[in-house]
C-alpha positions in Angstrom: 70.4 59.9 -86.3 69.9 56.3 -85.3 71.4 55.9 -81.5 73.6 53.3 -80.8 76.2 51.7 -78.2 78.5 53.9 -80.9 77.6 57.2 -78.8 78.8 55.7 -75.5 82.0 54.9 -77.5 82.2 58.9 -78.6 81.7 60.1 -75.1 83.7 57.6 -73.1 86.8 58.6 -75.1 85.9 62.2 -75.4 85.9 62.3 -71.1 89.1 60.4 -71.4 91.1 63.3 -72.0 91.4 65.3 -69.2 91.1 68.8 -70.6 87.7 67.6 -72.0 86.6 66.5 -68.5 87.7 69.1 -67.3 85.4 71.5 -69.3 82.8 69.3 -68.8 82.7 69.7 -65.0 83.2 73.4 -65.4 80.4 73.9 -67.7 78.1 71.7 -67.1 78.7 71.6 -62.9 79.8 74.7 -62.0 82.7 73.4 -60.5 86.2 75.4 -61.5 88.5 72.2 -61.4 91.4 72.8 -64.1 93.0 69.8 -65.5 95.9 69.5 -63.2 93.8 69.3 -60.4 93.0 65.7 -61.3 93.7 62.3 -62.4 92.3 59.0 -63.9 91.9 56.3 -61.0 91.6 52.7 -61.6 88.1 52.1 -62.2 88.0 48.5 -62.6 86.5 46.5 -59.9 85.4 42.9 -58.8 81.2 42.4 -57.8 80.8 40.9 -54.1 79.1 37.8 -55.5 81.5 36.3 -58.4 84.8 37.2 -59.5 83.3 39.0 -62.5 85.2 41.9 -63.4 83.0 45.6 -64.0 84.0 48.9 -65.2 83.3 52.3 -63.9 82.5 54.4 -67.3 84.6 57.5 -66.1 86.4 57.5 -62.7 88.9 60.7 -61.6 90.5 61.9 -58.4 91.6 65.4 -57.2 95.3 64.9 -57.0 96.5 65.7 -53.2 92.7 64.7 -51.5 90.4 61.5 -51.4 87.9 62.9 -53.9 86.6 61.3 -56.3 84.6 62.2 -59.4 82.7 59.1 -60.8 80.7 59.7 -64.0 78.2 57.0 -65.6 77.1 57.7 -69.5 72.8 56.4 -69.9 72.0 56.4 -73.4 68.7 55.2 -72.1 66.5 55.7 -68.7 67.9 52.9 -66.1 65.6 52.6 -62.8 68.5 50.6 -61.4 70.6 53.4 -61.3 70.5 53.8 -57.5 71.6 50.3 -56.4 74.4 50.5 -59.0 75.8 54.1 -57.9 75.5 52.5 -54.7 77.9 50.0 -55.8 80.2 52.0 -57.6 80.4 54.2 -54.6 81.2 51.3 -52.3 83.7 49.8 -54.7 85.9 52.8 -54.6 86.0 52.6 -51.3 86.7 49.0 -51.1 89.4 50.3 -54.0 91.5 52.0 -51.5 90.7 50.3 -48.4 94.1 49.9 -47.8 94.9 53.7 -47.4 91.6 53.9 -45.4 91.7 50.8 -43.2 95.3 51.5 -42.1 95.1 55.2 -41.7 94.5 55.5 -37.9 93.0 58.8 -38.7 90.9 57.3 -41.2 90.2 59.8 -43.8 86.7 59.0 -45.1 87.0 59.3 -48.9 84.1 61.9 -50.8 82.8 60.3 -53.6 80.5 62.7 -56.3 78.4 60.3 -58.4 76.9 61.9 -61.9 75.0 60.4 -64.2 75.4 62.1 -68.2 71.6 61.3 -70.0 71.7 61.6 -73.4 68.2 59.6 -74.0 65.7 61.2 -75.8 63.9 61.1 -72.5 64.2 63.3 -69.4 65.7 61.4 -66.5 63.4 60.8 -64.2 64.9 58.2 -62.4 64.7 58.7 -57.7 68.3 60.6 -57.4 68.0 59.0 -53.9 66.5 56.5 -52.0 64.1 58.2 -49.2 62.4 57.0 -46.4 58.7 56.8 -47.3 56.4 54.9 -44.8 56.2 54.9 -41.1 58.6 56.0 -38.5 56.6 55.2 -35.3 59.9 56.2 -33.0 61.1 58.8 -35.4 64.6 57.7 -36.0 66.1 60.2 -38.0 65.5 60.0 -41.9 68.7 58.6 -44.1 69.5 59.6 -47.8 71.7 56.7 -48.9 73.7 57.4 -52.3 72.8 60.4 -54.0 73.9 61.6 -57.5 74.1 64.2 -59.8 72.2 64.7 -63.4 73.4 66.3 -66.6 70.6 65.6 -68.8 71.0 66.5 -72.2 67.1 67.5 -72.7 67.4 70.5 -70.3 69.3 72.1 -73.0 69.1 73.5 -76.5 71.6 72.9 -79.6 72.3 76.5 -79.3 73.0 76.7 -75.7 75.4 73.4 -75.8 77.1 74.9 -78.9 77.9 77.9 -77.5 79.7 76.0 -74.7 82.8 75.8 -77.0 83.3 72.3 -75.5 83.7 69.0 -77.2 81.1 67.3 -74.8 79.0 70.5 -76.0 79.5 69.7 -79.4 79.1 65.7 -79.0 75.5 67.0 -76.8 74.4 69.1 -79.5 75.2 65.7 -82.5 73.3 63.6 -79.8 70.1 65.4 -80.7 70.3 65.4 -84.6 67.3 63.1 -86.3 67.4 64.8 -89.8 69.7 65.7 -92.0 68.8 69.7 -92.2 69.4 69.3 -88.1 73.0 68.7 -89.0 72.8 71.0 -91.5 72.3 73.8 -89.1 75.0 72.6 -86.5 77.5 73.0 -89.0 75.8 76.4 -89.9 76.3 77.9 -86.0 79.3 76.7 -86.0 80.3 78.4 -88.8 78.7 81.3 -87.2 81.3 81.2 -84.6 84.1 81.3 -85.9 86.8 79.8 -87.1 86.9 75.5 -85.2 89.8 75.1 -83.0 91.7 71.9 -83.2 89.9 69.8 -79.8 86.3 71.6 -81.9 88.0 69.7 -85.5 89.3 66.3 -83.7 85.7 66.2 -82.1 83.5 66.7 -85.2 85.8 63.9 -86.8 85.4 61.2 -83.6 81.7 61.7 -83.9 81.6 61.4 -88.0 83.9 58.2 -87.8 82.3 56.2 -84.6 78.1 57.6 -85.5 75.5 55.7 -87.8 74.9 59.8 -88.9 72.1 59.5 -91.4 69.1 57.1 -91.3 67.1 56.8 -94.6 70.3 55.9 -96.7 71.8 52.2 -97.5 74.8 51.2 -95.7 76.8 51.5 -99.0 75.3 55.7 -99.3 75.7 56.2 -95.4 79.7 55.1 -95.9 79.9 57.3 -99.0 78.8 60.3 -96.9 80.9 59.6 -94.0 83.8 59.0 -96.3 83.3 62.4 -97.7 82.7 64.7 -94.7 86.3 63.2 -93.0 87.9 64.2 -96.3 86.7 67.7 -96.1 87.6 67.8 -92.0 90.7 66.6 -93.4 91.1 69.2 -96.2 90.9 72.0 -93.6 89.9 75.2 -94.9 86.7 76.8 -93.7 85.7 73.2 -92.3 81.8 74.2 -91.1 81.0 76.2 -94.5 81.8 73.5 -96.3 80.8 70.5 -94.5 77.2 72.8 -94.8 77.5 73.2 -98.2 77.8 69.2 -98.7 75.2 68.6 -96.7 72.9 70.9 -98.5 73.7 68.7 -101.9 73.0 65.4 -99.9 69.9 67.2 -98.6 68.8 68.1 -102.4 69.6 65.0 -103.9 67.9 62.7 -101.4 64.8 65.1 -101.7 64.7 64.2 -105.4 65.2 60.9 -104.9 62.7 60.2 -102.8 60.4 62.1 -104.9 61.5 59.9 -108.2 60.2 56.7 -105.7 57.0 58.3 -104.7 55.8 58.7 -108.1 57.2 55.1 -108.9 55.3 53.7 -105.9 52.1 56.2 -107.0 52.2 54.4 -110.5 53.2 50.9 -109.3 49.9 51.4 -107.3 47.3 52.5 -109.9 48.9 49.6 -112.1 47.8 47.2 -109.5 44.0 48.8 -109.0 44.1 48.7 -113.0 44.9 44.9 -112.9 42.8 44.2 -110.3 39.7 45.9 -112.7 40.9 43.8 -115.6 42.2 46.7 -117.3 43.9 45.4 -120.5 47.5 44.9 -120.7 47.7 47.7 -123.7 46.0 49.9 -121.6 48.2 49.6 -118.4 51.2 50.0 -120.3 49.6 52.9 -122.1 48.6 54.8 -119.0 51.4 53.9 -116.8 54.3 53.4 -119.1 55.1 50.6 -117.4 57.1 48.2 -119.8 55.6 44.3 -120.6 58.6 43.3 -118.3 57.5 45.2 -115.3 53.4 44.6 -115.7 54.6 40.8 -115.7 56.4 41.3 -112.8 53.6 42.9 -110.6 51.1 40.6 -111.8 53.3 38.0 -110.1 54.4 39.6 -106.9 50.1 40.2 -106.6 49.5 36.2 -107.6 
């Protein structure tokens, strides 16, 4: 599965939806938050230097306190991640300021930064920026913003699919490269049970918004996609028979490819033949190439 910015599309909108964050932080947290227990807070917000406008990926607070859950999606390792959850941190404060600056009892706001890595690589990025030389004095040691990980290698497809949860499911597409690795996604799927409707609307967000299948031409890769919505959209016993399809894509791309590895074998003893000033009769006769073609290669090796 190629990644692109698509993925951060699929999660961003996924997390939108409040039931979905909420499973997210249940699962993946440990933190037993239900969906009325918070809202989506502004998470727009202007940089000190400039007026140019930046976006927090997710930003929710728990309705009633000033807590605030602050998520940020890495499709890739970022070593800046620090100074910029420091940032986000102190632009949610700034955010509010009002409420805080005014309140004579001044309610400090708690602000729990994660970070969601769904790189190939384990995040290994400093969670927290530690004192590390000399303290001649000994001033007491500072941790200055800390965040959270949910890092996507630390778990198995199995274990994310047995979450029941769309970021689960999304997790679990995240790690596909081939196309029997779909294959048997749709297969433990299958294997429990019939999809509810969040598991359907989920398998059809990341089929519509993912470059799914590398080795195919654009005009093959919208083909397939076309065709696995239609059978999400047919219903029915949606994971047997998106695993069936993908069986017959599997199949037929295996033949193909092995029709163009005996072309390219015979393309390439043609050209050693040519190069030995094998005659044209003979070529044809051992390769049955045609006249056209062996013209053709004696050109492209000119």
């Amino acid at each position: 599965m190629e990644r692109k910015k698509v993925h951060d599309i699929v999660v961003k909108e996924l997390l939108n939806n409040k039931e979905e964050f909420k499973d997210f932080i249940r699962e993946f947290l440990k933190y037993p938050i239900g969906k009325e227990d918070v809202e989506q807070f502004n998470r727009e917000y202007r940089t000190s230097i400039g007026l140019e406008t930046k976006y927090i990926d997710l930003l929710y607070k728990i309705i009633g306190e000033e807590t605030y859950l602050l998520l940020e999606h890495q499709s890739k390792l970022d070593y800046e991640m620090l100074e910029r959850i420091g940032e986000y941190c102190m632009a949610v404060v700034k955010g509010i300021e009002g409420n805080y600056s005014k309140n004579k009892r001044k309610v400090v706001p708690l602000i729990y930064p994660c970070v969601l890595n769904t790189s190939k690589r384990k995040w290994n990025v400093p969670r927290t920026i530690k004192h590390t030389g000399k303290n001649r004095f000994r001033f007491p040691n500072q941790s200055y913003p800390k965040y959270d990980v949910v890092d996507i290698n630390d778990y198995t497809v199995d274990e994310l699919l047995e979450k029941r949860t769309g970021m689960g499911l999304v997790m679990a597409c995240e790690k596909i490269r081939t196309m029997e690795e779909a294959g048997y996604i749709a297969k433990k799927m299958e294997e429990h049970g019939e999809i509810n409707e969040r598991e359907k609307a989920t398998i059809k967000l990341v089929v519509e918004n993912m470059e799914i299948f590398s080795g195919f031409t654009p005009e093959e890769r919208e083909e397939i996609k076309k065709r696995l919505l239609e059978i999400i959209e047919e219903g029915g016993n949606v994971m047997s028979n998106l695993e069936e399809f993908l069986r017959k894509v599997i199949r037929e791309n295996a033949e193909k490819g092995r029709a163009e590895g005996r072309s390219q074998g015979i393309l390439q003893v043609a050209k050693e033949m040519v190069k030995s000033k094998v005659s044209d009769e003979d070529i044809i006769k051992y390769t049955h190439l045609s006249k056209k073609e062996l013209q053709e290669l004696k050109l492209q090796m000119a």
